[in-house]
Phi, psi and omega in degrees: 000168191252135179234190170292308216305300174299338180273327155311309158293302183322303195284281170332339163309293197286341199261320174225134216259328174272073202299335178311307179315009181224150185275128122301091170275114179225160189324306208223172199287293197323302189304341178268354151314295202290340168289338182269310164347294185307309158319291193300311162308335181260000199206085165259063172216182172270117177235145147313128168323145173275140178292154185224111179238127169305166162313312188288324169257026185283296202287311185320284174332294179298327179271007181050011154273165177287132172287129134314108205283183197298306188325279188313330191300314189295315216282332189251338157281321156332267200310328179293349183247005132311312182298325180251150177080166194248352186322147137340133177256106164339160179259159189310310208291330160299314154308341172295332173262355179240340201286335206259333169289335176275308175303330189292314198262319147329315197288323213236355156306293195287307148323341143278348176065080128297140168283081177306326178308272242255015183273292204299322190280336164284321169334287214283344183280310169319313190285323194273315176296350194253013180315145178292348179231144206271348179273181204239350159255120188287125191302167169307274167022277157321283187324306194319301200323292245261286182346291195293000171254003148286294168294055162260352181248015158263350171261354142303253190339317172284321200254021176271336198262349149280354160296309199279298214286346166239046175044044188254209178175147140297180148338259190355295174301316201284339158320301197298312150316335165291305167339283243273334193259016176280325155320315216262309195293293219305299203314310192273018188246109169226111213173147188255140164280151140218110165281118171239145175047052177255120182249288207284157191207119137308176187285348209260325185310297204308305182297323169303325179324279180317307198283294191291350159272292183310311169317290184247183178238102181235164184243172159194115176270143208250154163232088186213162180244120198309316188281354144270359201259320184288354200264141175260008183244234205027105173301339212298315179288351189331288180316297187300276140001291174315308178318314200283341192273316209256000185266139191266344160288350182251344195290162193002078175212140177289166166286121180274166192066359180282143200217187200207076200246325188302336194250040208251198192276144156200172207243066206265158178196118211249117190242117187295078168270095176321136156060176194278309182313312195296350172272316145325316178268349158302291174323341201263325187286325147266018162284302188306312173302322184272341175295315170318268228254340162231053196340315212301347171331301187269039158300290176244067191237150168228148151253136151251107170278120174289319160256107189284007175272344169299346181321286178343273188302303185323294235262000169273340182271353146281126212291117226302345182278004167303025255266017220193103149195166201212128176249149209246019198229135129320149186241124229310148195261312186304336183297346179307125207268022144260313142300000165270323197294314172310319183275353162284334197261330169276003187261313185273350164282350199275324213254010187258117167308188157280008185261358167101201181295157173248147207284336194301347185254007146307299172303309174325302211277321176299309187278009191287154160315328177266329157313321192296332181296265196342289178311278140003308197277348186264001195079005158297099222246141177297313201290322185273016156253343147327276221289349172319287176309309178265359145303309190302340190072013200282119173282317195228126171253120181286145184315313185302320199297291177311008199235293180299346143253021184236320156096208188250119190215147199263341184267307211287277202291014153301334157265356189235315171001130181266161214220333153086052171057033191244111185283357169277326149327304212262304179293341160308282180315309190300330184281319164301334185284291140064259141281313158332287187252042162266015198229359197259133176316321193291307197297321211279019180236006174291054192317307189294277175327330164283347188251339201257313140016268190312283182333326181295292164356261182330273196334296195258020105339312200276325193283332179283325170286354149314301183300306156306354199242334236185136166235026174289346187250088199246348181206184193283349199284331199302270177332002177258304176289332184272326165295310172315324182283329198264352135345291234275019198226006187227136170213169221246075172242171199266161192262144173193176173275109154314327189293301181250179164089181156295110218274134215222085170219188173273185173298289178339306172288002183289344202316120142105004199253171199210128178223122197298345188229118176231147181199094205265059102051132149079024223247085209204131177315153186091328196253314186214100351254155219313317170111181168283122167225143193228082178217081172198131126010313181278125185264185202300338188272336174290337168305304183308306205277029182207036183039032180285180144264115202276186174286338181279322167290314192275353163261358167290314177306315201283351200248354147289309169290348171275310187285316150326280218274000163267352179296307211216357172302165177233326188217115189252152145217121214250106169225155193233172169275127171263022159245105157301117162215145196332338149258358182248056195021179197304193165303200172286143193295169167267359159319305220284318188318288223268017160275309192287346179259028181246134197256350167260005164265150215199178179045064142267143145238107193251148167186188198231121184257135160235170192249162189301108203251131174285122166245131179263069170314137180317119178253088185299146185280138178222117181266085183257133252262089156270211195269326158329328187275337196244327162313286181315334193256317127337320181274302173301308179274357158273030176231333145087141211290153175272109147338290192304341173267359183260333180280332192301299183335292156334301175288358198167080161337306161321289162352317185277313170311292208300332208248317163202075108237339153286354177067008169312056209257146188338143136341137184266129181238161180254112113005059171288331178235153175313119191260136174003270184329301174302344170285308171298326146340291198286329199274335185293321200271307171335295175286012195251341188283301188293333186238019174280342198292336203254030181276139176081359196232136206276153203253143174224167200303301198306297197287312189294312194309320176298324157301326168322310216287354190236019172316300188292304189302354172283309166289307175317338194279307191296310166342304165304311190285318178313293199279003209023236181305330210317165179233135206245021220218011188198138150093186176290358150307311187288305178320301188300318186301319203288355175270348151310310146325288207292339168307354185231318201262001158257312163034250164294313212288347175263310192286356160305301172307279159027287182319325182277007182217352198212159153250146187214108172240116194314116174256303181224182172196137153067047144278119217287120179225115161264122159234145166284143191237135160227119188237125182314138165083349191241125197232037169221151200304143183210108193250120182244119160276173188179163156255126174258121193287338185173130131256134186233179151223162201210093173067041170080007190244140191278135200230120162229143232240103112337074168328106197219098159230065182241172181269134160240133167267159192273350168305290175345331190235351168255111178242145174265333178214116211281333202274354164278004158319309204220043168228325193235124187283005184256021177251001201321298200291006169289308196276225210014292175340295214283326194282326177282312178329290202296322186295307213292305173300000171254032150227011160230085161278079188245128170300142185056047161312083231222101192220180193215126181259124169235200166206129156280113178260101138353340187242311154284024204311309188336308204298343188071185207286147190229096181282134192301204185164146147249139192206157187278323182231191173310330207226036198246153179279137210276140201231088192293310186318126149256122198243177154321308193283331167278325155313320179274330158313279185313309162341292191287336148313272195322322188281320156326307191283314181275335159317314190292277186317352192254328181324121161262005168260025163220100180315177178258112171247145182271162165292137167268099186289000000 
């Protein structure tokens, strides 16, 4: 295909016979591959090569400065705003959120040829009308306020002449600088210019442009389309049109390079994909496809990512029949899982207090991937210092805690080390590390991870001679923030031939390049084109009135660099996100609006790809009972059945299956606040401690008040023994013992009350009870267990007590019908009941035996003890005795329920809970 690049060579070619003589200036480096590529091809004899320059290093070159990398730019403005005013000062890491925004604007000053004096003196005036307060003596505060919008153009003015003094430059200064040497580079240069594909131009580009086209006999080729260039509203010509209207060397004159493609046949196609992945994972499905039915496509293909964080997931999705393809984009170094592993080890030095680490961020650190490699290279296993840690219950860990469970390994203590807020410390450990997991076997044959390596290398090299050169980096939060930042500006990038394969880049590299197959990602307000963002200092109308650029010149760029890549394409494929959200830019762009509403562009196809979605009707899971399963179900009832696991059934069969007969049980976690069970726990065990002294003996006022008195050393004792380590001594911890407290002690202070009306005597407490079951049809040994938290007698009638401190209703335990035992789980605590009622009597087989079940609820105490009962209606009288005949009743239940369970022609199916 004819591209700009080939039409440029050609006609230069045909025009200058000394091709050395002449600079090539083009927007970005990439393009002078394909530019030199082009040369070579065209020119068959051996000639020196022509100099070939991006703008940026054109201009560097003329202005005889160093680009400053970003790090030094901050690092020497910070000092230049140190250097002015006598005001209060910010600390680095504060400067640090504003600062790379203040460099943005310098930058775009000096590159605009601004007059900083009289911009910064409108800033400051603007700023003192608009301060908030009204009175005429201004607070300390304010003045600070004020101060730094005086001085802003003495901190221009200062960090541009510390810069110029080590032959360094932002961008910006080296523009200016260039402006200012250009006279000097003309007198000693006589080589022909040639400019290719130049749209948006600063004020400093232009005037060299214009001056060096005046001047000298140079050329400059537009990469623009006669059909945007004629429209006089089309951003896409904006930039371009203007030049022709207002450069006095361009005036009534034609343009060289303009050509006339956009309206020739092409295959444009614009496709709606919910979410990013799924856009990405289209691209992969429309490679395949064209590689199937029309290979010769890709020959000459670009992906252009509208969002260039999509890179990652794009390169799992290209399709394995792909065999060619080279990406021209870097790749962002924080997306990397070394950079989270490094900002997890200073985030976990920043956050440890004097109670030591708090463990989730222990745990963060523990599961990074790269910890585990690292532990793992020492013979270390992470999950089992997890499980350490939350079997101990430890909320907070000390370096001794961590030394005992890890013992001493000199690569271990490089992540755990106390660094003592010290970021040179911490950077030292970084370097070492590093090295460390350039020698773990997985790692050192890994070439992408050996390349993210070096790189890191280089970083904290460059951040320790800051820190040694600079004492603006003082603490871990400063290095955290300046690291952070200096991520999001460092990228991994990668090598390949720019020449062949499918070309995998952002917009920005697309600049000058011409691809017969495009297939363009992301194309959603926010993203293309970018939208309003205002992260600058300068406000919008002084921007106007000082020929900066506003957000209205960069969607003029971005609608230029869209129409670009459509001009000389044969096949498009234009795709957006259709579920917009705030972070993953807008609706559908307004490119695409003013594509489909263009009434001369023609061979559009719009649609919405979704992906082939099954419907999977609700099925309940059925587990059915092979002979392993009925081995396991065997076993579980001679080793014997629960109330609660009986109840667990009752609620759900799965439940039962998964938790106890598999033993499928919660994640084990560390216990920052008490959990139910552990609450329950503590309080069982108190009150089994507190009333054991008083078993077999009828309880009077006098012995429970002495008891009161060991209330607290009881709970505290169990608090320990139960929470382990957990710390109970803050927080909702602390609450909780004292609401446990006060929960035994209203208790005691009721059964004290009793006392004065009832005898009440203790026979046992939290007793462990096994019976043997015998059940018709079932010829294997079966056993129901159990704990009865207390038996008493309460006015001569035998009581047996269930302790609960969770809420029970007096409903939960009163039945009307016996067959909702073992249908309706809001029945558990009745059927619990009913199960200690059955243990106690097969283990006092006393004739007319007569007892009474209850459950005390802790959370309801008021309600008093909530005694099973049978009754004919709702509002009918309630019969609390438990007799034989109500047992051998429960019995033929109860033999029901486990027969069901034993059945192997009835699976265990689920419930809707």
């Amino acid at each position: 295909m004819q591209s700009f690049i080939k039409d440029v060579v050609k006609e230069v070619l045909n025009t200058e016979q000394r091709i050395q003589e002449i600079i090539f200036v083009l927007p970005s480096k990439r393009a002078g591959v394909f530019l030199k590529r082009e040369l070579s091809k065209n020119i068959n004899q051996t000639v020196l090569a022509p100099e070939i320059y991006s703008i940026e290093d054109f201009i560097a070159h003329i202005s005889g400065l160093v680009t400053a990398n970003a790090t030094t730019q901050l690092f020497e403005l910070y000092k230049a705003y140190l250097q002015v005013g006598e005001y209060e000062k910010e600390s680095f890491d504060s400067f640090l959120k504003w600062g790379q925004i203040l460099l943005q604007d310098f930058n775009e000053i000096d590159r605009y040829l601004v007059n900083a004096k009289t911009l910064y003196q409108n800033v400051a005036a603007i700023q003192e009308v608009n301060h908030w307060s009204l009175n005429a003596d201004k607070s300390e505060m304010i003045e600070n306020y004020l101060h730094f919008w005086r001085h802003l153009e003495d901190i221009y003015q200062h960090f541009n002449k510390n810069l110029i003094q080590q032959g360094l430059g932002h961008q910006g200064l080296i523009y200016k600088t260039s402006v200012e040497k250009l006279p000097q580079y003309l007198e000693n240069n006589t080589k022909k210019h040639v400019f290719l594909g130049f749209n948006a131009l600063n004020k400093a580009e232009s005037l060299l442009i214009q001056s060096i086209l005046q001047q000298t006999n140079a050329s400059a080729y537009w990469d623009i389309d006669t059909y945007f260039l004629k429209d006089p509203i089309h951003d896409a010509g904006y930039f371009i049109r203007t030049y022709q209207n207002t450069w006095p060397v361009l005036k009534n004159k034609d343009l060289q390079g303009v050509s006339n493609h956009y309206l020739s046949q092409k295959n444009i196609e614009i496709i709606g994909v919910p979410k990013n992945i799924s856009q990405v994972n289209y691209v992969g499905h429309l490679l395949k496809n064209i590689k199937t039915k029309n290979p010769e496509q890709l020959k000459n293909a670009a992906i252009v990512l509208g969002n260039e964080e999509l890179l990652n997931p794009l390169l799992h999705f290209i399709p394995k029949e792909i065999t060619a393809t080279n990406i021209t984009m870097g790749q962002k170094l924080e997306l990397t899982t070394l950079a989270s592993f490094f900002l997890h080890v200073i985030e976990f030095h920043e956050q440890r207090t004097e109670k030591g680490w708090f463990y989730k961020h222990l745990l963060n650190l523990l599961t990074h991937s790269y910890t585990v490699t690292l532990l793992n290279a020492e013979n270390i296993s992470a999950q089992e210092l997890i499980i350490k840690i939350k079997t101990n219950n430890w909320s907070y860990i000390t370096m001794a805690q961590i030394a005992s469970l890890i013992g001493q390994h000199n690569t271990i203590d490089l992540l755990f080390k106390d660094v003592q807020n010290d970021p040179k410390i911490l950077i030292d450990h970084f370097l070492s590390l590093v090295q460390v997991f350039r020698t773990i076997d997985s790692l050192s044959t890994d070439v992408l991870i050996l390349e993210q390596l070096y790189k890191f290398y280089t970083l904290f090299n460059q951040l320790k001679d800051l820190c040694n050169t600079f004492t603006y980096i003082n603490s871990l939060k400063s290095l955290k923030q300046l690291f952070r930042q200096l991520l999001s500006t460092e990228t991994l990038d990668f090598q390949g031939n720019p020449t062949e394969g499918i070309q995998i880049m952002g917009m920005l590299e697309s600049r000058l390049l011409d691809f017969e197959t495009v297939i363009l990602t992301s194309v959603n307000e926010g993203i293309l084109p970018s939208g309003k963002s205002n992260n600058s200092f300068i406000p919008f109308d002084l921007k106007t009135k000082n020929d900066l650029p506003t957000y209205k010149e960069k969607d003029a760029v971005y609608t230029y660099h869209f129409y670009r890549l459509l001009q000389r394409a044969k096949n498009v494929y234009i795709l957006y996100n259709t579920e917009p959200d705030a972070l993953e830019g807008g609706e559908k762009s307004r490119l695409i609006t003013q594509l489909l509403t263009d009434e001369q562009r023609t061979g559009i196809t719009e649609y919405i790809a979704t992906p082939q979605i099954q419907s999977y009707p609700y099925t309940k899971e059925t587990i059915p009972k092979t002979e392993s399963l009925l081995t396991l179900i065997h076993s579980k009832a001679a080793k014997g059945f629960s109330p609660s696991s009986l109840s667990n059934y009752i609620r759900n069969p799965i439940d039962f299956y998964k938790q106890n007969l598999l033993n499928i049980n919660d994640v084990l976690e560390v216990e920052e606040t008490l959990a139910p069970n552990t609450f329950g726990t503590i309080v069982h065990d108190s009150l089994e401690a507190l009333y054991t002294p008083l078993i077999n003996t009828n309880l009077t006022k006098e012995g429970l008040t002495a008891i009161k008195k060991d209330i607290h050393k009881t709970v505290l004792f169990n608090f320990k023994k139960t929470f382990k380590e957990g710390n109970i001594e803050s927080g909702k911890n602390y609450i909780t013992f004292h609401v446990i407290l006060k929960y035994i002690q209203t208790f005691i202070d009721v059964e004290i009350d009793q006392l004065t009306h009832h005898t009440i005597k203790i026979i046992g407490l939290e007793q462990d009870l096994q019976v043997p079951l015998h059940i018709d049809g079932l010829d294997i040994p079966i056993i129901l267990k159990g704990k009865l938290d207390r038996i008493d007698e309460f006015d001569g009638v035998t009581r047996i007590i269930d302790y609960k401190t969770g809420r029970v209703d007096r409903r939960n335990v009163e039945l009307m019908d016996w067959d909702v035992l073992t249908q309706d789980y809001q029945y558990s605590k009745a059927f619990q009941l009913l199960c200690y009622g059955l243990m106690y009597f097969k283990t006092n087989p006393t004739p007319n035996l007569a007892v009474q079940a209850g459950i005390i609820s802790l959370k309801n105490f008021t309600d008093g003890t909530l005694l099973f009962a049978q009754k004919e209606s709702a509002r009918g009288a309630k019969n609390h005795i438990i007799t034989h005949d109500v047992i051998s009743d429960f019995e033929q239940i109860l033999g029901q329920l486990i027969t069901e369970i034993c059945n192997p022609e009835i699976p265990f199916t689920e419930k809707e809970v």
